[in-house]
Biotite code that builds the C-alpha atoms (Angstrom):
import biotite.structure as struc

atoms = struc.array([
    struc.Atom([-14.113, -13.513, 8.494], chain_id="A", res_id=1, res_name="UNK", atom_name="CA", element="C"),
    struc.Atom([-12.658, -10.495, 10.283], chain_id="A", res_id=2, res_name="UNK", atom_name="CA", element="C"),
    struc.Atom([-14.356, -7.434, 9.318], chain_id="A", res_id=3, res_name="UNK", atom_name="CA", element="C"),
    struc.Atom([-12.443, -4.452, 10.983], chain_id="A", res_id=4, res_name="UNK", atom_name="CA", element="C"),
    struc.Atom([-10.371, -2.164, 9.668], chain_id="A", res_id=5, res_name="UNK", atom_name="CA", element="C"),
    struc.Atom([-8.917, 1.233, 9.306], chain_id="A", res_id=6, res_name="UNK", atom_name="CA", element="C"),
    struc.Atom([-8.967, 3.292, 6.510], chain_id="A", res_id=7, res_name="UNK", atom_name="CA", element="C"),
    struc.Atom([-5.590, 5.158, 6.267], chain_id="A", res_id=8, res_name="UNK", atom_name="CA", element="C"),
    struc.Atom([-4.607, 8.621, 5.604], chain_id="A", res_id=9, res_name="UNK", atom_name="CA", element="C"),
    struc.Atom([-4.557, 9.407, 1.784], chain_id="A", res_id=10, res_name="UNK", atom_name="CA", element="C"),
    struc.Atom([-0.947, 9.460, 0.637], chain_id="A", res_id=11, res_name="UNK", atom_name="CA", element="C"),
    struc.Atom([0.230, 11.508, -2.220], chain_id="A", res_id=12, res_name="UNK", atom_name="CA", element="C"),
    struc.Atom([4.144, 10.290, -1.604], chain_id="A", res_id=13, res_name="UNK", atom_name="CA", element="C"),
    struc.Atom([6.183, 7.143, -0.244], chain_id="A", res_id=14, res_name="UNK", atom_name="CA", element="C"),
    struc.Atom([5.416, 6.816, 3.566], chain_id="A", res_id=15, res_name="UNK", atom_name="CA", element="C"),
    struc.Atom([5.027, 4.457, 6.114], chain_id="A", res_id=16, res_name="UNK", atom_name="CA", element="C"),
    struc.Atom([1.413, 3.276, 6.464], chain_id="A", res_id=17, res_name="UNK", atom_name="CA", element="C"),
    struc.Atom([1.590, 1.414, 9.469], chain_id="A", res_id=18, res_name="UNK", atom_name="CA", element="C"),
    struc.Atom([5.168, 1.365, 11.637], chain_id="A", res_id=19, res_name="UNK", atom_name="CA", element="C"),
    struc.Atom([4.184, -1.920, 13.580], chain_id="A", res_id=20, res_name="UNK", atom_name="CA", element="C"),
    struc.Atom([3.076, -5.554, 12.604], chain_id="A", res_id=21, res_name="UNK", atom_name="CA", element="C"),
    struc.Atom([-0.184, -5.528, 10.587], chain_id="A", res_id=22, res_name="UNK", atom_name="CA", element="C"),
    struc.Atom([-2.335, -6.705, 7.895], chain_id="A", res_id=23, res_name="UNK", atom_name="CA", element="C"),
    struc.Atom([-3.231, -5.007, 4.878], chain_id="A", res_id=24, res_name="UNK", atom_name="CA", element="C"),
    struc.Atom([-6.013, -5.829, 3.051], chain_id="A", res_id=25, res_name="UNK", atom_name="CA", element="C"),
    struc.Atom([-6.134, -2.797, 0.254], chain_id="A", res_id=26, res_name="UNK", atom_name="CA", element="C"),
    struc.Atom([-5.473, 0.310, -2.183], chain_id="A", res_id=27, res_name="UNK", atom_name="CA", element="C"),
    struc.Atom([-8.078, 2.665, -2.454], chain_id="A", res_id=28, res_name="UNK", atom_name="CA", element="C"),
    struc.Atom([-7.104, 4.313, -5.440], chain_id="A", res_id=29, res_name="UNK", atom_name="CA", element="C"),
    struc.Atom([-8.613, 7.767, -4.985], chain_id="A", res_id=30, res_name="UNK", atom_name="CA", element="C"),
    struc.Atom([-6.872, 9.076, -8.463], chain_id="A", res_id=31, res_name="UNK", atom_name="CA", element="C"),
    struc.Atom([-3.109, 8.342, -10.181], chain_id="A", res_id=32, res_name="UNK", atom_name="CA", element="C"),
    struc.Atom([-1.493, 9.254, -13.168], chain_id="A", res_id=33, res_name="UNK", atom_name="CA", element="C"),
    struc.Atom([0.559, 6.354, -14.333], chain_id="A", res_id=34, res_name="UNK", atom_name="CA", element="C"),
    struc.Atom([1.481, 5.434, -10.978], chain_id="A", res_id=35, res_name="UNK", atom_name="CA", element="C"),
    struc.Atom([3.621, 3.048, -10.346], chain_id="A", res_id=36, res_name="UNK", atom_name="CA", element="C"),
    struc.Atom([3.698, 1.758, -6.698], chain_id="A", res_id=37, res_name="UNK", atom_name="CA", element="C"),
    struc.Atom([5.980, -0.928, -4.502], chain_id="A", res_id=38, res_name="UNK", atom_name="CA", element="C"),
    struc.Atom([4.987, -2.199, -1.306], chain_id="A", res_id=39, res_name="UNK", atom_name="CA", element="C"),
    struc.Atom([7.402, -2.933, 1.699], chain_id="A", res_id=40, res_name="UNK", atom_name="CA", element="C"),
    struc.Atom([6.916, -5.191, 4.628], chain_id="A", res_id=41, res_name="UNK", atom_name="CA", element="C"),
    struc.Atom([9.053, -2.261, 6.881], chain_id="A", res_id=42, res_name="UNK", atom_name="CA", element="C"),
    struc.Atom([8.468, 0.366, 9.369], chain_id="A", res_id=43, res_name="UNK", atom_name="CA", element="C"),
    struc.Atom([10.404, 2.822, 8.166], chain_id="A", res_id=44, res_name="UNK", atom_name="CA", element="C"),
    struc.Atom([11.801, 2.220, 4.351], chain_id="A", res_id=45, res_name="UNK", atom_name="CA", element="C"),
    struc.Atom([11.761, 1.163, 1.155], chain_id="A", res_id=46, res_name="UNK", atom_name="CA", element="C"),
    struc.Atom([13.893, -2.067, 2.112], chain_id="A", res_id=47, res_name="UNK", atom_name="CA", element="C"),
    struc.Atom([13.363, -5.850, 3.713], chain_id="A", res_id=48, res_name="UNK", atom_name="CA", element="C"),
    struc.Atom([10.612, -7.800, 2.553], chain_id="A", res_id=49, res_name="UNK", atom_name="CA", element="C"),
    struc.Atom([8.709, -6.850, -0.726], chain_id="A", res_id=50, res_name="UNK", atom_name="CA", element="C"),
    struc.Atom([5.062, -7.562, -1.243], chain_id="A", res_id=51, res_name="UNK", atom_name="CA", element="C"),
    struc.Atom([5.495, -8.119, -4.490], chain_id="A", res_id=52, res_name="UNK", atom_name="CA", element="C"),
    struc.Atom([8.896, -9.496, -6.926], chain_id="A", res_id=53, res_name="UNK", atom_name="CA", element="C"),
    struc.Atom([7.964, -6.017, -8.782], chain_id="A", res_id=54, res_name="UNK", atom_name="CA", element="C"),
    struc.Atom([6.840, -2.759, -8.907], chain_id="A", res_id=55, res_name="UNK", atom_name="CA", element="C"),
    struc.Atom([3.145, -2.652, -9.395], chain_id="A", res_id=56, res_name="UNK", atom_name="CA", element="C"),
    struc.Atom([1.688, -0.528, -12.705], chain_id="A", res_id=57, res_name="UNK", atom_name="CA", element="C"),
    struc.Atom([-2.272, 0.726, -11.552], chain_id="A", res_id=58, res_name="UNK", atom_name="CA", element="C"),
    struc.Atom([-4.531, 0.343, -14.371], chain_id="A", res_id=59, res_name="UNK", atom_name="CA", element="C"),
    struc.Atom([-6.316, 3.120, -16.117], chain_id="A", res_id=60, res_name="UNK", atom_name="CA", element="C"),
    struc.Atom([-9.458, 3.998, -13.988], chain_id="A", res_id=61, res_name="UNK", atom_name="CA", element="C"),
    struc.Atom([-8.595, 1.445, -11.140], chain_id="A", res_id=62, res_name="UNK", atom_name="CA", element="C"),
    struc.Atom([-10.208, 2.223, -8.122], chain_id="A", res_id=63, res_name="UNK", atom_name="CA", element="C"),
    struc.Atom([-9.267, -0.898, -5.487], chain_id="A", res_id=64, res_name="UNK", atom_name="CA", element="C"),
    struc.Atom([-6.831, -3.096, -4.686], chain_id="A", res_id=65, res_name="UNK", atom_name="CA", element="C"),
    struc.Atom([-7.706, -5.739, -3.303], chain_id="A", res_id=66, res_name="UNK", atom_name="CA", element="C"),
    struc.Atom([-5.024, -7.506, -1.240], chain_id="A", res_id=67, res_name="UNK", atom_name="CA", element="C"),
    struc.Atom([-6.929, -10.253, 0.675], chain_id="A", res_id=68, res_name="UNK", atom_name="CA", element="C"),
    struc.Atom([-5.461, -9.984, 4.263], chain_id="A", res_id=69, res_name="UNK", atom_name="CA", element="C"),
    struc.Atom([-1.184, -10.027, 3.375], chain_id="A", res_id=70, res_name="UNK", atom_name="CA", element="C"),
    struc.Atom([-0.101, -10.035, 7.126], chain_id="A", res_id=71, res_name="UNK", atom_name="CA", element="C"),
    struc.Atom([3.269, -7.658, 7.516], chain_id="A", res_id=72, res_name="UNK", atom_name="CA", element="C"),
    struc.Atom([5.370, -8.783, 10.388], chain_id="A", res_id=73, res_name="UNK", atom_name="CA", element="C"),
    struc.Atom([7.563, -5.744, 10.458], chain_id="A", res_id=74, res_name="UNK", atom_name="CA", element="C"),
    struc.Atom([4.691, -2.822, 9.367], chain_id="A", res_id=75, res_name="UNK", atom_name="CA", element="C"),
    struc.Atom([4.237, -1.312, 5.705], chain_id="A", res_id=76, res_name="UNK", atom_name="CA", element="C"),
    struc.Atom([5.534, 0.956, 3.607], chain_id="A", res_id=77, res_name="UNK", atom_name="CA", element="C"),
    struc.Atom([4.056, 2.456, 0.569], chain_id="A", res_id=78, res_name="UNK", atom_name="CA", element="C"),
    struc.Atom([6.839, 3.640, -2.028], chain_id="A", res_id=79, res_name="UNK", atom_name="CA", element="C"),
    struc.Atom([5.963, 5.641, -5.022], chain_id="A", res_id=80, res_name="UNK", atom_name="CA", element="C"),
    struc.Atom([8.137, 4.456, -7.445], chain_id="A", res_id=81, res_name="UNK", atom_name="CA", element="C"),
    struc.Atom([7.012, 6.529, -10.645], chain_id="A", res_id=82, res_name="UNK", atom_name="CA", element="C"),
    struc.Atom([3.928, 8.349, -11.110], chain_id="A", res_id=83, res_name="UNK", atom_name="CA", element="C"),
    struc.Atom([1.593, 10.485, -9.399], chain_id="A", res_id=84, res_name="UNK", atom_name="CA", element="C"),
    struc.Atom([-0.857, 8.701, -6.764], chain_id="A", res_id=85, res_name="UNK", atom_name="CA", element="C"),
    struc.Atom([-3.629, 9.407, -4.469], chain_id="A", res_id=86, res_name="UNK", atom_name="CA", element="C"),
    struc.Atom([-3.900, 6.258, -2.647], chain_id="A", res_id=87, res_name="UNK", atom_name="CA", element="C"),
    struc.Atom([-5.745, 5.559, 1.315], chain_id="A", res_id=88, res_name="UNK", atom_name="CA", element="C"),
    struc.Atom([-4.513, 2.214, 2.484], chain_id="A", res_id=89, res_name="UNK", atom_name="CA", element="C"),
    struc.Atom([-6.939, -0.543, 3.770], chain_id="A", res_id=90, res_name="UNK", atom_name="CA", element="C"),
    struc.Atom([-5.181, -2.429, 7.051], chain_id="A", res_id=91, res_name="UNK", atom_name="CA", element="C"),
    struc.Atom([-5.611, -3.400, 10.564], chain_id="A", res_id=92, res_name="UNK", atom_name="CA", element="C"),
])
């Protein structure tokens, strides 16, 4: 088991996490109010490769995602779709 890993920048909007090939392993979910997030297997935008079929609803009082180790060939992307979020992503 690979234990390394960088804990991002917070992010209050949409933004590219990681603009090269990575792995993300999770959300810290610092605070939200109803947010509503998407993520993208991109370096850039909100386009390609989704992580998910849908957008993803954060529970009430969430606090981590945990995301295993999703490997993103092309980098990821963090889009805000509704909401606001105070989220620092988990990768490598």
């Amino acid at each position: 088991m690979n234990l390394n890993f960088i804990y991002g920048t917070p992010m209050t909007a949409a933004g590219v996490v990681k603009a090269a090939p990575g792995v993300l392993r999770g959300l810290i979910i610092n605070s939200h109010t109803s947010g509503v997030i998407k993520i993208w297997d991109n370096a850039s935008a909100a386009s390609g490769t989704a992580l998910s079929s849908g957008n993803v609803t954060l529970a009430a009082g969430q606090q981590f995602v945990n995301l295993g180790d999703v490997y993103m060939k092309n980098g990821i992307y963090l889009n805000v779709v509704s909401g606001t979020v105070d989220i620092t992503p988990v990768y490598l």
